[in-house]
C-alpha positions in Angstrom: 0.0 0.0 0.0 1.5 3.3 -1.0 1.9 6.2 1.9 0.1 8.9 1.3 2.0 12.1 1.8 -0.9 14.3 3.6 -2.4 13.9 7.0 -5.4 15.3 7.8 -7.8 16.2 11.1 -11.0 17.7 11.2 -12.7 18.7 14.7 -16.1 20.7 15.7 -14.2 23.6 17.7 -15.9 23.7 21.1 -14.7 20.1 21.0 -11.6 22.1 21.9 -12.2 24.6 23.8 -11.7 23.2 27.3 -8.5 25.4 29.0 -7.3 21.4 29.5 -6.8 21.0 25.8 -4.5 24.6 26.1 -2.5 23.7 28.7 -1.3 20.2 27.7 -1.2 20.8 23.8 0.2 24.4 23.6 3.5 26.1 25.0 2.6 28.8 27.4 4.0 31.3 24.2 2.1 29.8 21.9 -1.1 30.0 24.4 0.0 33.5 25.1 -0.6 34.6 21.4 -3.8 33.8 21.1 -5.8 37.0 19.9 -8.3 37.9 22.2 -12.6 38.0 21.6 -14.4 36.2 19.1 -11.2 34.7 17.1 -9.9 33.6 20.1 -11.3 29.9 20.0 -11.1 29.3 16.4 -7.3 30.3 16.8 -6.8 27.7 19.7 -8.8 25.0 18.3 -6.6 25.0 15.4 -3.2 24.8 16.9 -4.5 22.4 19.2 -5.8 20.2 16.4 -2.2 20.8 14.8 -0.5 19.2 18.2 -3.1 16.4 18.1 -2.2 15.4 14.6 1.5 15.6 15.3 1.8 14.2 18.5 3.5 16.9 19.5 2.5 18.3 22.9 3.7 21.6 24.0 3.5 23.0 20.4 5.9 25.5 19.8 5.4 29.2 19.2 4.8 29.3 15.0 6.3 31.8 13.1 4.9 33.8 10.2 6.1 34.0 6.3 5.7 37.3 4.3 2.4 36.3 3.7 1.7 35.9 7.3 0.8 31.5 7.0 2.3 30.5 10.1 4.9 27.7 10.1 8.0 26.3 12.5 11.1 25.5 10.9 10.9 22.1 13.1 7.3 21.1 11.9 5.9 19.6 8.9 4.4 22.3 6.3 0.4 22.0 7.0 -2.1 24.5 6.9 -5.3 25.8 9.0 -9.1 26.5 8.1 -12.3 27.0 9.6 -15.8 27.7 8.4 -18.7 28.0 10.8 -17.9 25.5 13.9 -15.4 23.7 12.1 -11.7 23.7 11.8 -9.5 21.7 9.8 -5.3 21.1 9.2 -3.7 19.6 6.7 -0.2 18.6 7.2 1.9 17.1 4.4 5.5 17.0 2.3 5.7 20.5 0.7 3.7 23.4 0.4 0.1 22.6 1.4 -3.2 24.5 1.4 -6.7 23.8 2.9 -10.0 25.2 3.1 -13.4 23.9 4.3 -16.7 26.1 4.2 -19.7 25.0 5.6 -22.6 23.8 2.9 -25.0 26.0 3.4 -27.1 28.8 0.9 -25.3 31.8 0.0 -26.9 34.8 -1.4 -25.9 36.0 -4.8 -23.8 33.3 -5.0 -23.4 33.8 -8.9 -22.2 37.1 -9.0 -19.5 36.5 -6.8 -18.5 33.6 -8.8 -18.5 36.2 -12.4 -16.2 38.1 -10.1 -14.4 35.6 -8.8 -13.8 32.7 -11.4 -12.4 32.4 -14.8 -15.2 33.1 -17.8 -14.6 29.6 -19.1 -15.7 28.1 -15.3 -18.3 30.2 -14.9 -20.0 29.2 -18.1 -20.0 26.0 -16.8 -21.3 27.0 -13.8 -24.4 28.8 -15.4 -25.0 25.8 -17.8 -26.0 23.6 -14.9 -29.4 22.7 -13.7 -30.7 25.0 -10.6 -30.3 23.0 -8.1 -26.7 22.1 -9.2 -25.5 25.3 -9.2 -24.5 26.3 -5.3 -23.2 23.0 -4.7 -20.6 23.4 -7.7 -20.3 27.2 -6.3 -18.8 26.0 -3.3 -16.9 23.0 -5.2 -15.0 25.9 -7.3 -14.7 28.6 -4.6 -13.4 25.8 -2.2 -10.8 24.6 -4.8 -9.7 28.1 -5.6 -8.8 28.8 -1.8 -7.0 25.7 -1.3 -4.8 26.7 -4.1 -4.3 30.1 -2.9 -3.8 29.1 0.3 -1.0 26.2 -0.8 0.8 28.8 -2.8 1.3 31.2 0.1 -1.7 34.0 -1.5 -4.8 35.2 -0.2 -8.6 35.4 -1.5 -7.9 38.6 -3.1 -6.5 37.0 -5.7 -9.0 34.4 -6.2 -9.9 36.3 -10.0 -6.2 36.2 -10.6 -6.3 32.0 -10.7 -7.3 30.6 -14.0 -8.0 26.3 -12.7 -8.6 24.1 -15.5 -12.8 22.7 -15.1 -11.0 18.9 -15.3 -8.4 19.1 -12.3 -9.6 22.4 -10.6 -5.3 22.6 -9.8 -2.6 23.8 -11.9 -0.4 22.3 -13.5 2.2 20.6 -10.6 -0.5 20.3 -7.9 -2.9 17.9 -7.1 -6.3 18.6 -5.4 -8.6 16.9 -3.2 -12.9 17.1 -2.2 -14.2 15.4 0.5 -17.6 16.1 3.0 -17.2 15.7 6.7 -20.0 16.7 8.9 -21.6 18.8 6.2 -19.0 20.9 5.6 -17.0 20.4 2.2 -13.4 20.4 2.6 -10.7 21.1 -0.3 -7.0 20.1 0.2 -4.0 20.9 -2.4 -0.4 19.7 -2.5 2.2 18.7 -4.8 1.6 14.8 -4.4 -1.3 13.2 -5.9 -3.9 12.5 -2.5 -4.4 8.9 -2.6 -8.0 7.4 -3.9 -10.6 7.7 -0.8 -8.0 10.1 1.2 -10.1 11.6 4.4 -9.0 12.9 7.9 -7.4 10.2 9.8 -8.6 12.3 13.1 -12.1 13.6 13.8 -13.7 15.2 16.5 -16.8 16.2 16.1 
């Protein structure tokens, strides 16, 4: 059986907000910079689910590239998202980007995908029946932020991304749909995800 090169976890976030899960999974520092209010949970609840999938208790302070994606020179390369109550992080060899977003309707949905997506996807998009439509929204929009995400960018630049209708990745990268919970979840890397890949931890 080959190894796949991803890991993946996927957890409901008051799953982790017990101050237990903080003190045994996070270093004081890292704890320390948590932002304070309304972010504050989602923040924890993704490091924390970042320890969990490594093993690694006491996770380290992370750093911050020029684009601001946190990292630690002695980690794997993952990434963190969260839509709604859920957070996700995908941790693999090279760069890697994630993004999950809750199903659920969204107004005007197709004008933000004409401002948003390539002409050629959103013909596509328009050509489908109804009650096709959002569900292939959130297919492309989901893909799109992976992406952007995995090379370091940020949704600003989600009309700047031309993706190909057949692999929804450029060329070099390799992308990945799955539902959990009701929540769609989009992961892109450099390796091809193996057939039936899913989150080996979930806490929902």
């Amino acid at each position: 059986m080959a190894v796949t090169p991803y890991r993946l976890a996927f957890a409901d976030i008051t799953r982790l907000a017990d101050d237990a899960y903080v003190r045994r999974w996070l270093s004081p520092e890292l704890a320390a910079a948590a932002p304070p209010g309304r972010r504050r949970s989602v923040w924890l609840a993704g490091r924390i689910l970042l320890a969990m999938l490594l093993g690694r208790e006491a996770l380290p302070a992370l750093e911050r590239g020029p684009n601001g994606k946190p990292f630690h020179p002695q980690l794997a390369n993952f990434n963190i998202s969260n839509s709604a109550t859920g957070v996700a992080v995908l941790v693999g060899e090279g760069e890697v980007g994630c993004d999950i977003e809750l199903l659920r309707p969204r107004p005007r949905f197709m004008s933000v995908a004409r401002h948003s997506f390539s002409g050629g996807l959103v013909d596509w998009l328009e050509r489908l029946p109804l009650q096709e439509q959002l569900p292939a929204f959130w297919r492309l929009w989901t893909a799109h932020e992976a992406v952007l995400k995995q090379q370091g960018g940020t949704v600003w630049q989600i009309s700047s991304l031309d993706l190909p209708l057949e692999t929804l990745s450029p060329a070099g990268l390799h992308l990945s749909h799955f539902t959990v919970s009701n929540t769609l979840v989009a992961c892109c890397g450099r390796e091809p995800f193996a057939a039936g890949f899913t989150p080996e931890l979930i806490l929902l």
